[in-house]
C-alpha positions in Angstrom: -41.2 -95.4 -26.5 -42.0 -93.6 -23.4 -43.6 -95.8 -20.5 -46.6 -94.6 -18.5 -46.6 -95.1 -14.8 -47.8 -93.7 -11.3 -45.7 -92.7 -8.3 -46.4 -91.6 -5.0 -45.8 -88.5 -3.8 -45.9 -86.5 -0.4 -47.9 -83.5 -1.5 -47.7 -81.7 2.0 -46.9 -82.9 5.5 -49.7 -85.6 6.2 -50.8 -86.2 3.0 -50.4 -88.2 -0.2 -51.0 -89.1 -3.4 -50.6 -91.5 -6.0 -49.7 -89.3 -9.5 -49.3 -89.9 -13.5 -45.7 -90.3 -14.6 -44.4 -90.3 -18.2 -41.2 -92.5 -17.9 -38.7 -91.9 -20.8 -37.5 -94.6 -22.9 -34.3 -96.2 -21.6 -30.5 -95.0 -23.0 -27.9 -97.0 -23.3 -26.4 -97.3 -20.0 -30.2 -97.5 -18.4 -32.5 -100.2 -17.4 -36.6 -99.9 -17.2 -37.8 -101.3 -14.3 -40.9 -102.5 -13.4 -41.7 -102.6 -9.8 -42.7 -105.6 -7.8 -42.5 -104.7 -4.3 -41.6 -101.8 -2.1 -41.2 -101.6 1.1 -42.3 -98.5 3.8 -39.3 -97.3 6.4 -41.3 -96.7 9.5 -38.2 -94.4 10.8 -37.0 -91.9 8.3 -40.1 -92.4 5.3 -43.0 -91.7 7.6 -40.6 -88.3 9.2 -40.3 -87.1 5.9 -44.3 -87.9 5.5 -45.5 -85.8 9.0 -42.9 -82.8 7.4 -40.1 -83.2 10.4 -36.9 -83.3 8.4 -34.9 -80.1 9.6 -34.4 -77.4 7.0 -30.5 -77.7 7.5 -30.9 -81.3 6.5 -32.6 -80.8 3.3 -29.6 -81.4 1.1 -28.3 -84.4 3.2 -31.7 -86.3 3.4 -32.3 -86.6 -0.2 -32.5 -89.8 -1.6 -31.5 -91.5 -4.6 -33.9 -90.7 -7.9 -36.1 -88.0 -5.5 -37.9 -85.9 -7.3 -39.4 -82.6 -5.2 -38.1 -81.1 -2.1 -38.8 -81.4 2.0 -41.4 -80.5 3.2 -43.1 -81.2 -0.5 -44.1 -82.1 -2.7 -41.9 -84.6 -2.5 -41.4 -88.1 -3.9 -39.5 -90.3 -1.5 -38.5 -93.8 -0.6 -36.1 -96.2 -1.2 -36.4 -99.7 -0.6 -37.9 -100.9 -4.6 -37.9 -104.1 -6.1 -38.6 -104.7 -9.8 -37.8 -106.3 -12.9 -35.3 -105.4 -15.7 -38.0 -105.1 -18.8 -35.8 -103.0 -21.2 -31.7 -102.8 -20.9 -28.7 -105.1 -21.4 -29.5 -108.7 -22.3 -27.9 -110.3 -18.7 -30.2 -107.8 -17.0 -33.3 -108.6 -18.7 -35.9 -110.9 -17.2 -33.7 -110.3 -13.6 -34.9 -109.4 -10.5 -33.3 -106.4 -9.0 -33.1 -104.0 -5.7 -33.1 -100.1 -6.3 -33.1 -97.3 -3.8 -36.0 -95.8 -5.9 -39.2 -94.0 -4.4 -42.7 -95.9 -4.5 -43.2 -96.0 -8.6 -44.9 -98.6 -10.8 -42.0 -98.4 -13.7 -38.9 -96.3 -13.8 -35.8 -95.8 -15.7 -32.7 -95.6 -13.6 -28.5 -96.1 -14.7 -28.0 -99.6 -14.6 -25.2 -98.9 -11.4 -28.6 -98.0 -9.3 -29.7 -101.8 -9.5 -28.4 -105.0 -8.1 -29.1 -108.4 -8.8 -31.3 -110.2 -6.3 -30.1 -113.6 -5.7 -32.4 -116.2 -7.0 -32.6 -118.3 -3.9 -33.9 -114.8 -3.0 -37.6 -113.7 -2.5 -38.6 -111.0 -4.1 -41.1 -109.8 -1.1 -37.7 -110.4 1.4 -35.6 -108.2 -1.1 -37.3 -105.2 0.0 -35.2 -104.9 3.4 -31.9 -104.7 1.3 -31.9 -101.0 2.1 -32.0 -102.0 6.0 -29.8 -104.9 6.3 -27.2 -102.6 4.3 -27.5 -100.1 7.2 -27.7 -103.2 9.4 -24.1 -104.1 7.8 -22.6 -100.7 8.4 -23.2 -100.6 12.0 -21.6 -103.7 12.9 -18.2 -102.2 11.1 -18.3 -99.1 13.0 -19.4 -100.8 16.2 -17.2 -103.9 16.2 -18.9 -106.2 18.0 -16.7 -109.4 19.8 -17.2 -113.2 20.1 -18.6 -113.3 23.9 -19.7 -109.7 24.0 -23.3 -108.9 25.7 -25.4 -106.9 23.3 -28.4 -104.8 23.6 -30.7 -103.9 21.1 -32.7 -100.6 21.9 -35.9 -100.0 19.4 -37.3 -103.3 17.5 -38.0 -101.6 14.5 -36.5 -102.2 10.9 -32.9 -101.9 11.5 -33.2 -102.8 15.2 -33.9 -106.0 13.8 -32.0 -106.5 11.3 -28.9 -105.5 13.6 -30.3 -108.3 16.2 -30.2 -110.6 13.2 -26.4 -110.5 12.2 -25.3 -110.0 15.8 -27.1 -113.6 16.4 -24.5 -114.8 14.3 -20.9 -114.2 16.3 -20.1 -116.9 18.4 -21.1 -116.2 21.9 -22.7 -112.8 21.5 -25.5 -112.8 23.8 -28.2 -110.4 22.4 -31.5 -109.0 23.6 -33.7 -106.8 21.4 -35.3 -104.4 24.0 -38.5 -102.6 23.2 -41.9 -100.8 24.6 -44.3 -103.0 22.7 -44.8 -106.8 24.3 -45.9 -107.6 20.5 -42.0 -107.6 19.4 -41.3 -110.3 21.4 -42.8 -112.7 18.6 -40.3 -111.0 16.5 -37.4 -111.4 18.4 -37.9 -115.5 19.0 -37.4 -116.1 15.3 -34.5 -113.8 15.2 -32.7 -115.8 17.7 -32.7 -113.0 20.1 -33.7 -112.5 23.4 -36.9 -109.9 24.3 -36.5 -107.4 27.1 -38.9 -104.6 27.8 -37.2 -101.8 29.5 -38.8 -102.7 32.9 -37.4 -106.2 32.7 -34.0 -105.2 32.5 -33.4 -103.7 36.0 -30.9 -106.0 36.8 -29.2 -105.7 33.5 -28.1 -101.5 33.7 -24.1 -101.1 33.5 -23.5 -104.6 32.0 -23.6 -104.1 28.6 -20.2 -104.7 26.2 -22.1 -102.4 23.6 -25.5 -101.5 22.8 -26.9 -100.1 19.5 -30.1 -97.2 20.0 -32.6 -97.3 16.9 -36.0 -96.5 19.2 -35.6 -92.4 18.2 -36.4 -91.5 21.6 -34.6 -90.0 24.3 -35.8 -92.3 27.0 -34.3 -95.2 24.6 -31.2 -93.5 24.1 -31.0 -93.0 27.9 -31.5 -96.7 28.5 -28.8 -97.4 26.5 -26.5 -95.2 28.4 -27.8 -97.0 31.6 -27.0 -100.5 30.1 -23.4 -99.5 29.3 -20.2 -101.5 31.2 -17.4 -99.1 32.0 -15.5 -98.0 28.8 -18.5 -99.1 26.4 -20.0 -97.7 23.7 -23.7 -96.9 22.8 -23.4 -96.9 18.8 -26.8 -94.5 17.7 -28.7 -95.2 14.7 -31.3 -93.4 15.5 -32.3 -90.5 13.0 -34.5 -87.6 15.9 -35.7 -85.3 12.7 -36.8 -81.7 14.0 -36.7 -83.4 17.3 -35.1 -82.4 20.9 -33.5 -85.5 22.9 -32.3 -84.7 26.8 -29.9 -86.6 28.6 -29.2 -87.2 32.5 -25.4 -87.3 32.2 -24.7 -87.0 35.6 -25.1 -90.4 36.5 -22.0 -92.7 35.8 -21.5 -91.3 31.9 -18.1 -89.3 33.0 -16.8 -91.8 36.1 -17.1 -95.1 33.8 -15.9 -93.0 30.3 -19.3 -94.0 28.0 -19.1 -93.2 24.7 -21.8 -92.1 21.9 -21.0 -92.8 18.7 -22.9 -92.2 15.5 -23.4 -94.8 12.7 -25.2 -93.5 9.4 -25.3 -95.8 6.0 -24.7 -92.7 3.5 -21.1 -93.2 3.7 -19.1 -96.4 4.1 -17.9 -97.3 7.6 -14.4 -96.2 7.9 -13.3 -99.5 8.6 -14.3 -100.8 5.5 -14.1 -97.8 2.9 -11.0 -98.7 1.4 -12.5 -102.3 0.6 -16.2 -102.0 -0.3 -17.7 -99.8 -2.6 -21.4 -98.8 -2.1 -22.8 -101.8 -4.5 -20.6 -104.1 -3.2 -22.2 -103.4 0.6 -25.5 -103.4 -0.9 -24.5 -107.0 -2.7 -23.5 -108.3 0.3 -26.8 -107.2 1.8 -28.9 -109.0 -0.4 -26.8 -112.0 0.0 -27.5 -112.0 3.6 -30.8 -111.9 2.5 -30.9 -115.5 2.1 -31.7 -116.1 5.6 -35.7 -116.8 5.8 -35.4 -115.4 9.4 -35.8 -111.6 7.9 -38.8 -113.1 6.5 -40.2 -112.0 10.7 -39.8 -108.5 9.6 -42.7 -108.2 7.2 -45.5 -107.7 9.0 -48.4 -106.7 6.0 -48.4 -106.1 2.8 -51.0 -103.7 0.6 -51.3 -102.6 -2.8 -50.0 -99.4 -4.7 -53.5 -97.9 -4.5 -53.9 -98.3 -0.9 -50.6 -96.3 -0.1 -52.3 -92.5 0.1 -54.6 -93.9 3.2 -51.9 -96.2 4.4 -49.2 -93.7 5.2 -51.1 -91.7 7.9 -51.8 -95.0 9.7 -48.1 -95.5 10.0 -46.4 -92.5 10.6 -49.3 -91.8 13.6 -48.8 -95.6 14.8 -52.2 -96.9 14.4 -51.0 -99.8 11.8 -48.3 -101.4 13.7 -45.1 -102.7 11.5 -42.1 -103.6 11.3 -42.0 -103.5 7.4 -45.0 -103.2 6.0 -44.4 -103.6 2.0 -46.2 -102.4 -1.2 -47.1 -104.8 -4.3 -47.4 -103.7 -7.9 -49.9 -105.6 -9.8 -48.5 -106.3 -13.3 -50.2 -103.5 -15.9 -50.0 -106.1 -18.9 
């Protein structure tokens, strides 16, 4: 029998709604899911909500299970947590991570879910999708035992990267941003806190730093922080916008590199050994550190989402991850 749900959508730039949704019954190889938590990218989710994704990126911006099109209608997320009500036995009853939009119950292949560890919360689960991307930065950036680290932007994945680079041996990281606020973030981390006005003394001593702020003046920080011969690895995602650089400054005479990281493919450095589940598996299991617990910063329900959304894309709630409950429908 079919399942009756409710999904959110983006009907047009600035505004959403919550919509009826007849989910089919499941085949063979699919699970039904029935959603738990979800939780809100501040970065990418709330540009797709104000209608800034270039038209040239249409294509490469979808994600998993969308259902519409940029600018919209358009149904988009993908940080969901459920359980397995319908599908093979071991999946039953299990709690599970899905890049699915916001959606009370769907039906996805059973290779769109992973198990979430049972030691595990479910709430925590939601930043599966970040730590992944958190995971794929550190392969492409390499970070060494001793190195001194900068973290520009102390959003969702500025975090989570600040997290796993606590864990090398010697790597001495700060989490830099605007807002004094994320300094009560940062402590629990294990990272040091730096607004960019503190950090004066700091500029060209810097064995890497990683840009997830989406501005220009955070990318140009991290440029200024750079040693000779480093590397700014940029996370960032700028939408429609413009970003402008001083590069006459030390960028050519000390050889500073840019480099790009982006989760939709495997880092190079680790494509030939981890397939996209197995990098969203080890994700979760990184997940059982109750320091990422710091990131969640409110919680609403599914009804509230329509009037929540333009508080967070315009900055008037501030988040870090602010997540989405379901309340059970039987």
């Amino acid at each position: 029998m079919s399942t009756e749900a409710r999904a959110f959508w983006v009907v047009e730039p600035g505004r959403g709604e919550i919509r009826p949704v007849t989910v089919p019954p499941p085949g063979s190889g699919d699970v039904l899911v029935r959603a738990l938590h979800s939780g809100v990218s501040r970065g990418t989710e709330t540009l797709v909500f104000r209608g800034k994704v270039p038209e040239g990126q249409y294509a490469v911006m979808r994600a998993p299970h969308q259902e519409g099109n940029f600018p919209g209608p358009v149904k988009y997320g993908y940080l969901g947590v459920g359980v397995v009500e319908e599908g093979p036995t071991d999946l039953v009853g299990r709690t599970v991570f899905c890049l699915h939009p916001h959606q009370t119950a769907y039906v996805v292949p059973v290779g769109s879910v992973v198990v979430v560890p049972e030691d595990v919360p479910a709430r925590r689960a939601v930043l599966a999708g970040t730590v992944e991307t958190a995971v794929n930065a550190l392969w492409d950036a390499a970070p060494r035992v001793g190195d001194r680290v900068a973290v520009v932007g102390a959003g969702m994945v500025g975090c989570c990267v600040a997290r796993l680079l606590a864990g090398i041996p010697g790597c001495r990281v700060t989490l830099v941003d605007v807002d004094p606020s994320r300094e009560a973030v940062a402590g629990p981390l294990g990272v040091g806190f730096a607004r960019p006005t503190d950090l004066a003394d700091a500029r060209g001593d810097h064995d890497l730093v990683v840009h997830t702020s989406a501005t220009g003046a955070g990318l140009q920080l991290s440029l200024d922080l750079l040693a000779p011969e480093a590397t700014v690895l940029d996370l960032s995602w700028y939408g429609d916008g413009r970003v402008e650089l001083s590069l006459g400054g030390s960028f050519h005479s000390s050889r500073l590199r840019i480099r790009a990281s982006q989760v939709g493919s495997v880092a190079a450095a680790r494509r030939s050994r981890y397939t996209y589940a197995e990098r969203l598996a080890l994700a979760l299991d990184l997940l059982r550190d109750p320091a990422f617990d710091a990131l969640l910063t409110g919680d609403s329900p599914f009804d509230e989402l329509p009037a929540l959304m333009p508080r967070l894309a315009d900055g008037s709630l501030q988040a870090v991850c602010h997540t989405i409950s379901y309340r059970p429908t039987h």
